[in-house]
C-alpha positions in Angstrom: 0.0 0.0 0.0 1.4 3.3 -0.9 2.0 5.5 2.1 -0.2 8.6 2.5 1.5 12.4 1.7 2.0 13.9 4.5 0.0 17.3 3.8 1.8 21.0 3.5 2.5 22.7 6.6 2.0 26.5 5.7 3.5 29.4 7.3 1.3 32.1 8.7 1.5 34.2 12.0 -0.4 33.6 15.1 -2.3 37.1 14.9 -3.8 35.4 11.7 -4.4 32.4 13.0 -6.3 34.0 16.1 -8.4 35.7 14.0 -9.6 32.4 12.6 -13.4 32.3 13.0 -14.1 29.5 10.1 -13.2 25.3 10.3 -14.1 23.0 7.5 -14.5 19.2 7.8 -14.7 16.8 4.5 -14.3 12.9 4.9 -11.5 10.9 3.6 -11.4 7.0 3.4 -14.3 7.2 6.3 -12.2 9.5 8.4 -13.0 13.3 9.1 -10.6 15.7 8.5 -10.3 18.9 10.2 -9.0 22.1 8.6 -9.5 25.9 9.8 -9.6 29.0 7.0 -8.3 32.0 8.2 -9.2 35.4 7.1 -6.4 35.3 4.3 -8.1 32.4 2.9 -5.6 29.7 4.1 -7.0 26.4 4.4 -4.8 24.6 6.8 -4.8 21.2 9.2 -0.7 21.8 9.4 1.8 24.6 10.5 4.9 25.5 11.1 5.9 28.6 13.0 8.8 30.1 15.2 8.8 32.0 18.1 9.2 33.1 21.8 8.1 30.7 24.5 6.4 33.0 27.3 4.6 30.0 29.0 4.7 26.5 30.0 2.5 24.8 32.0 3.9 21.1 32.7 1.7 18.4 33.8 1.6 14.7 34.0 -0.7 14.1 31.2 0.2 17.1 29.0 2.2 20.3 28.7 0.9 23.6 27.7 3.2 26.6 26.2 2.7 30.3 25.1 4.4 30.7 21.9 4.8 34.5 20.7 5.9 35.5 17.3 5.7 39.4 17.9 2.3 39.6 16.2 0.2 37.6 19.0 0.4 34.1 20.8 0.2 30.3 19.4 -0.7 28.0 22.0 0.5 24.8 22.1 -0.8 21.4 24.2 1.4 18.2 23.9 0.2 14.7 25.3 1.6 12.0 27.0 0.2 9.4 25.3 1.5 6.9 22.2 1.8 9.6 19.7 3.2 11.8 21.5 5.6 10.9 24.0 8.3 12.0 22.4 7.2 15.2 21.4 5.9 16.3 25.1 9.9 14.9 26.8 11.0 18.0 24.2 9.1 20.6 25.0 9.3 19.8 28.8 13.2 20.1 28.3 12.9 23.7 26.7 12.3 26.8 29.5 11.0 29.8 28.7 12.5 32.7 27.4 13.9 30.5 24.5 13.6 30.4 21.2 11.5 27.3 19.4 10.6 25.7 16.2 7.1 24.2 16.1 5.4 22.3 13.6 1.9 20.6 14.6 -1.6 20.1 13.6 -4.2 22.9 14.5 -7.0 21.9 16.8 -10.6 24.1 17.4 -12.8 24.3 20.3 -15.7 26.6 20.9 -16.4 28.3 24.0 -19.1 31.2 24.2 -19.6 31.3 20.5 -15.8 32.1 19.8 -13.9 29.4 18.1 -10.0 29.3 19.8 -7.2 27.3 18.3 -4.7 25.2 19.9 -1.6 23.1 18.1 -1.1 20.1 18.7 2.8 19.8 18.0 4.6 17.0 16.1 7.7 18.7 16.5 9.4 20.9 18.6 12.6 22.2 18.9 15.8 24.9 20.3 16.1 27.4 17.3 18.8 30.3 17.3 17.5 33.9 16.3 18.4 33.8 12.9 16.4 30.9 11.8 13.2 33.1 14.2 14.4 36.2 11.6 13.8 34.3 8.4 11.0 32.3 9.5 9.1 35.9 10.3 10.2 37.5 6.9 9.1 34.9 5.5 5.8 35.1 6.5 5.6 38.5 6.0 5.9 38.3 2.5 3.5 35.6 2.1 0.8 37.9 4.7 1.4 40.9 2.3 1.3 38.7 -1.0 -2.3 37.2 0.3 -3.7 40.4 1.7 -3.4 42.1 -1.7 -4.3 39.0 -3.5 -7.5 39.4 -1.3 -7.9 43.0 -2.0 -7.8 42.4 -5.7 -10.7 39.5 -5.7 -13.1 41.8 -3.7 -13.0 44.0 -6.9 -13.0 40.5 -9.3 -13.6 37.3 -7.5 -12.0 35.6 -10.4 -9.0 33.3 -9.8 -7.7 33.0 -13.5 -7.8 37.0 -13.3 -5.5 36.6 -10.2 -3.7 34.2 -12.2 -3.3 36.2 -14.7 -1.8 39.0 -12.5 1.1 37.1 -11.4 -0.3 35.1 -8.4 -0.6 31.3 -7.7 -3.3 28.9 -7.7 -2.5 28.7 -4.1 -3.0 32.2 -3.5 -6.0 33.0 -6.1 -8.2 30.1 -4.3 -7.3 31.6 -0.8 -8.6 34.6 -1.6 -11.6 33.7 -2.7 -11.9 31.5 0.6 -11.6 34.7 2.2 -14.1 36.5 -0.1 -16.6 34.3 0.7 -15.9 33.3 4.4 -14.7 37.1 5.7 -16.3 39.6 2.8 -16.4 41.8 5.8 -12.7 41.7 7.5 -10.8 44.7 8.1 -7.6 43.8 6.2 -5.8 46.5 8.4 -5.5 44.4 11.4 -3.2 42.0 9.9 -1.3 44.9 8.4 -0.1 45.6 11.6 0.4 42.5 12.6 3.3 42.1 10.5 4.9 45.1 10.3 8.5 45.1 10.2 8.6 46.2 14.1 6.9 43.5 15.2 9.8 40.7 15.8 9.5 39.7 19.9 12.2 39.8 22.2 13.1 37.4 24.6 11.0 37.8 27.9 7.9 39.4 26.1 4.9 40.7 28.5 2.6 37.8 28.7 4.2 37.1 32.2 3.4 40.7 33.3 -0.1 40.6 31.3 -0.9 37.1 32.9 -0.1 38.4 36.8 -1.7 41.6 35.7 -5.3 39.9 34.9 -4.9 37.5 38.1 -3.9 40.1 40.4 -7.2 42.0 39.3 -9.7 39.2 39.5 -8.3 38.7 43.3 -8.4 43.0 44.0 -11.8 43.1 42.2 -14.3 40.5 43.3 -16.2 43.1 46.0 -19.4 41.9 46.0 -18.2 37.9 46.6 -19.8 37.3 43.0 -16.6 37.6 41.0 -14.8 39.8 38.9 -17.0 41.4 35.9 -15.5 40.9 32.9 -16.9 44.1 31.4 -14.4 46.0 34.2 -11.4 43.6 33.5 -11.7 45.0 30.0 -11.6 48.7 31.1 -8.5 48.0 33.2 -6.4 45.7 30.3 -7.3 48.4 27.9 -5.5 50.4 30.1 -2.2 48.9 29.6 -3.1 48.2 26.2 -3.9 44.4 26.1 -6.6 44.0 24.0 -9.6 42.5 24.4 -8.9 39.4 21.8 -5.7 38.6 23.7 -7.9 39.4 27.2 -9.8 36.7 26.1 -7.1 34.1 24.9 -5.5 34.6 28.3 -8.5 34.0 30.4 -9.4 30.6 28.7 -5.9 29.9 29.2 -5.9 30.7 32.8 -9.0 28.7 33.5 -7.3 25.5 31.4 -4.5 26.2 33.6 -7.1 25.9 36.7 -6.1 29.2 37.9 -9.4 31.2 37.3 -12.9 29.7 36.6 -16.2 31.5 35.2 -18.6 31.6 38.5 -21.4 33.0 35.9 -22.0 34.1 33.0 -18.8 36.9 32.5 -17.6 36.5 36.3 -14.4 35.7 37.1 -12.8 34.3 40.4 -9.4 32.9 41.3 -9.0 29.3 42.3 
């Protein structure tokens, strides 16, 4: 029997990843396959990214990390079981503050009618900060190519025009994914995402943002109800984390069994 292609692991950036909102399943040989379409139009079950790890969260059964590549945060869970064994022992031997190489199969969940997406890694690995430098230029170019691929096929949704106009099948049929899935998304968010001052250092914030948001839910629950979310906003917009990335963080604090939702947007500290 001949062996099954492994499928194409595509560079993107975890700001357009987390903006994700769309995940399409089709069937193959009785099996479903998952894929998510990002606002670019990518249609992807596979990545591979580079970045800053922030987090890690190290438990028998799994281990969770924080990954930041300057334009937001990847999150990654690895397993102890039979598949991947191997793959949790190296990311429990890396600390954070360093530098990684992560490819791995995306993985959706839905919690208040947002769709969040975690990697599941088939490899990780110590990378140095040139390999981090190319990676992210890399995917710059690719972010810019799509976005004005994108822009182009709002004004003429035809792929053979894009074609035509110098651009690959790859990138003509992604942007009429993201005609159709995201007619209405604001391209400039993305733009900013991957401007050229956006490479992240060693030690980013997510340590201060993540004491920052737990020190507030403890300071803040005056009535014995919990915090209300509506004023942990206020106070993150404050020191300019944003509400997405607010969000991300508390459903990584609550995996993490460090907060959990009393009610409905009420917030307390385990």
């Amino acid at each position: 029997m001949m062996a099954r292609k492994r499928e194409f692991s595509y560079w993107i950036s975890a700001r357009e990843l987390r903006e994700t909102k769309i995940q399409d399943e089709t069937e193959e040989n009785g099996k479903k396959r998952s894929y998510v379409i990002t606002p670019l139009g990518t249609r992807a079950r596979r990545i591979v990214f580079c970045g800053v790890m922030s987090q890690k969260n190290q438990e028998e059964n799994m281990t969770r990390a924080t990954i930041n590549d300057g334009s937001s945060n990847f999150y990654v869970t690895a397993f102890s079981n039979e598949y991947g064994m191997d793959v949790k022992n190296s990311l429990d031997s890396i600390e954070p503050g360093s530098e990684v190489f992560v490819m791995g199969r995306v993985n959706t969940y839905s919690n208040n009618d947002r769709l969040y997406v975690n990697v599941n890694p088939e490899t990780v690995s110590l990378t140095d900060s040139e390999t981090r430098k190319f990676w992210l230029a890399r995917v710059r170019y690719l972010a810019r190519r799509k976005m004005l691929a994108v822009t182009q096929a709002r004004k003429n949704p035809s792929a053979e025009d894009l074609i035509s106009k110098g651009y690959t099948r790859e990138e003509a049929e992604s942007a009429l994914r993201s005609v159709q899935h995201y007619p209405d998304f604001d391209l400039s968010q993305l733009q900013e995402a991957v401007s050229a001052d956006s490479i992240p250092e060693t030690g980013s914030k997510d340590s201060e943002n993540r004491n920052f948001v737990l020190d507030y839910i403890r300071n803040n629950d005056t009535d014995g109800m919990g915090c209300r979310y509506d004023d942990l906003v206020a106070a993150a917009s404050n020191i300019g984390l944003q509400q997405g990335d607010l969000d991300e963080l508390l459903n990584t604090l609550g995996s993490d069994g460090e907060i959990f939702e009393v009610s409905l947007k009420r917030y307390k500290i385990i």
